[in-house]
N, C-alpha and C positions, 0 to 999 in steps of 0.2 A: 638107854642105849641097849640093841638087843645083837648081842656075841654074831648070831645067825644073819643079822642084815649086813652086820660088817664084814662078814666073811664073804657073802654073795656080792659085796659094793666092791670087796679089793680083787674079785674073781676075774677081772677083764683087762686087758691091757691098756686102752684108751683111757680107762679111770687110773691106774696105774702111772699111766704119762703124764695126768694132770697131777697125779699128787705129787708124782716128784719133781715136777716142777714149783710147786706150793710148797714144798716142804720149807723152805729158805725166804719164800718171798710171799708176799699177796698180789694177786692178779686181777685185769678186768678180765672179763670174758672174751672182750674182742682183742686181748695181748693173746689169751689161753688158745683161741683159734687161728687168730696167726701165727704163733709160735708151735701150736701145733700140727698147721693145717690140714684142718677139720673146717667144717661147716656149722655156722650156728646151729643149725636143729641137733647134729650130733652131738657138739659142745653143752646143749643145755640139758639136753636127755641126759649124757652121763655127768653131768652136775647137780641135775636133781638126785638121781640116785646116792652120789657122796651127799649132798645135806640133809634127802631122807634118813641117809644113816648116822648123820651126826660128824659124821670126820671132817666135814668142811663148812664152814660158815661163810654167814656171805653178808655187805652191807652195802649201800646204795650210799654214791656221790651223782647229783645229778642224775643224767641221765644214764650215770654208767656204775655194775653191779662189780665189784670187787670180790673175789676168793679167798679165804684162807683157811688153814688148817685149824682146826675147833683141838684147842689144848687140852678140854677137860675130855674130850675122848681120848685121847693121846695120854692123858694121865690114866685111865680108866682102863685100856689098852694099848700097853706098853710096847708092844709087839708089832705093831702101826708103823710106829718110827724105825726100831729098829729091821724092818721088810724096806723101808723105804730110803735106811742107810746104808744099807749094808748090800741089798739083794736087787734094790732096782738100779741100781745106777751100775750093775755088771749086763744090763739089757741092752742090748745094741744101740733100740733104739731112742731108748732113753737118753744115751749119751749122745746121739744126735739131737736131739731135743734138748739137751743143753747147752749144746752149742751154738742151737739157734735162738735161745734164750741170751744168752753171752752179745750175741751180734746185734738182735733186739735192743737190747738194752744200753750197748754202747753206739745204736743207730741214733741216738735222738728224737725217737719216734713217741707223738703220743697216740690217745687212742682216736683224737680228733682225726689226725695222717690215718691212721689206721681206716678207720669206717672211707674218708675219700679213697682207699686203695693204693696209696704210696709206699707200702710194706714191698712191694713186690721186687722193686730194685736193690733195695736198702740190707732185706733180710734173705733175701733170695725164696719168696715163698713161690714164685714161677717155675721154679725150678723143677 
């Protein structure tokens, strides 16, 4: 793990909203982009970057890649967590992005609905 990648991986706000949103859950890519809304190519660019630097790992069910936050960085760089407890969730729009994570989640949607496009009414991603 190099100090320098991870400072440059948490330097952007778009990696910032995926992580606080990871910080509590593990996600597919296509919940991270709904709940973001973002675009796969943007979702996977700033995804590669977090697992270039170790903060996030990722494991495949099927056809679909799952998220999460890599603990032994998090042990390694204690500092991760607490940016991510304490200092993101005062970002505006972080806190919208939890909210739309909340609605998600109590939508009943999986990532099947998800890829046909029935997020749109559910979670309000038209909006």
């Amino acid at each position: 793990m190099d100090l320098i990648q991870v400072m440059k991986a948490l330097s952007d706000e778009t990696r910032m909203r995926i992580l606080n949103l990871l910080k509590d859950n593990e996600m597919c890519v296509c919940e991270i982009e709904t709940v973001l809304n973002i675009s796969q190519s943007n979702a996977s660019r700033h995804l590669t970057k977090l697992t270039t630097a170790k903060i996030l790992d990722y494991y495949k069910i099927n056809k679909y890649v799952y998220y999460k936050i890599d603990l032994d960085t998090i042990k390694a760089f204690p500092f991760i967590d607490e940016i991510l407890r304490t200092q993101a969730i005062k970002l505006e729009q972080c806190k919208k992005d939890l909210q739309r994570l909340k609605k998600y989640k109590n939508s009943g949607l999986t990532c099947d609905d998800l890829k046909e496009g029935k997020a749109c009414h559910n979670i309000g991603e038209c909006d």
